[in-house]
C-alpha positions in Angstrom: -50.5 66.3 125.3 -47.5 64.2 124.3 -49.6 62.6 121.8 -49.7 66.2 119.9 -46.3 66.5 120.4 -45.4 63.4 118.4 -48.0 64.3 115.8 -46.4 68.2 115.4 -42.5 66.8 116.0 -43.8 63.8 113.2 -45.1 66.7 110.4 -42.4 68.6 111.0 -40.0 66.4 110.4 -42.1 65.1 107.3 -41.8 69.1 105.9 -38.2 69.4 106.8 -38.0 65.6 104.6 -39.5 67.3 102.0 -37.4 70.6 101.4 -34.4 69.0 101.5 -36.0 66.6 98.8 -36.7 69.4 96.9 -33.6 71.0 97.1 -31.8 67.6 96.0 -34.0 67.3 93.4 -34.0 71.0 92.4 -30.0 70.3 91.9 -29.9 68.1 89.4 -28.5 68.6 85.4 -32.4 68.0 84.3 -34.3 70.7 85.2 -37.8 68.5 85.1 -36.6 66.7 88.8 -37.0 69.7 90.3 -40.3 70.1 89.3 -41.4 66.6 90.4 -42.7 68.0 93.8 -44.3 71.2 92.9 -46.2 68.9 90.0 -47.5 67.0 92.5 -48.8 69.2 95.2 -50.1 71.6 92.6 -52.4 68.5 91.5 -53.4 67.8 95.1 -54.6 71.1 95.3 -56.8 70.7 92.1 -58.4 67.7 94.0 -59.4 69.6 96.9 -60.5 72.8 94.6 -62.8 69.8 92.5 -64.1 68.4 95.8 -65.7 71.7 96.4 -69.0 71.1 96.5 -71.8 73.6 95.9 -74.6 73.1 98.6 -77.4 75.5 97.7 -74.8 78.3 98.9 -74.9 81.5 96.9 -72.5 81.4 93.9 -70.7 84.6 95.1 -70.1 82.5 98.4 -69.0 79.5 96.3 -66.3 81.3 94.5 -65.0 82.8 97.2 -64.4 79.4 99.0 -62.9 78.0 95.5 -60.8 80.4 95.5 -59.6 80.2 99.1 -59.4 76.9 99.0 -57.3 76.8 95.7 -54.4 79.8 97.6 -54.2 78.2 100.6 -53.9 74.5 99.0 -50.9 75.9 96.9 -48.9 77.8 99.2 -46.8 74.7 99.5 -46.3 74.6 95.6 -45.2 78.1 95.8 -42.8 77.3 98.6 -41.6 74.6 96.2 -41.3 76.9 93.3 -38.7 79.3 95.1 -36.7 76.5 96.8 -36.6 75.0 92.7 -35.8 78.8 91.9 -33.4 79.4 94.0 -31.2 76.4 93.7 -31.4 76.0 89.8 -29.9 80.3 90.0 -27.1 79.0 91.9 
């Protein structure tokens, strides 16, 4: 039990790192800083779309999970996106 509670304390700690490391970034005269991040994870998510692998599935069933796989990967870049919105308004 407390090992969890490290592990979820740990990642969120990690996230909280991250948006404030997006929002110094994001805050900078060059707008390409704050696009560092949202680069990056945007990329990560290409990885795990590629390592999709079809497996003798049905290709209606192999879209779908390409597809699924490629929102869910990126909700972080979008997350990114409107903190590097937001802060480059202001």
């Amino acid at each position: 039990m407390t090992k969890t509670i490290f592990f979820l304390l740990g990642l969120l700690v990690m996230f909280a790192g991250l948006i404030i490391l997006q929002i110094f970034l994001s805050k900078k005269e060059s707008k390409w800083f704050g696009l560092i991040l949202p680069i990056i994870t945007f990329i990560v998510s290409l990885l795990f779309v590629f390592s999709v692998t079809a497996t003798g599935n049905p290709l209606s069933t192999v879209i779908v999970t390409v597809l699924s796989t490629f929102l869910l990967c990126n909700i972080s870049t979008a997350i990114l996106l409107v903190i590097y919105a937001v802060c480059r308004k202001k």
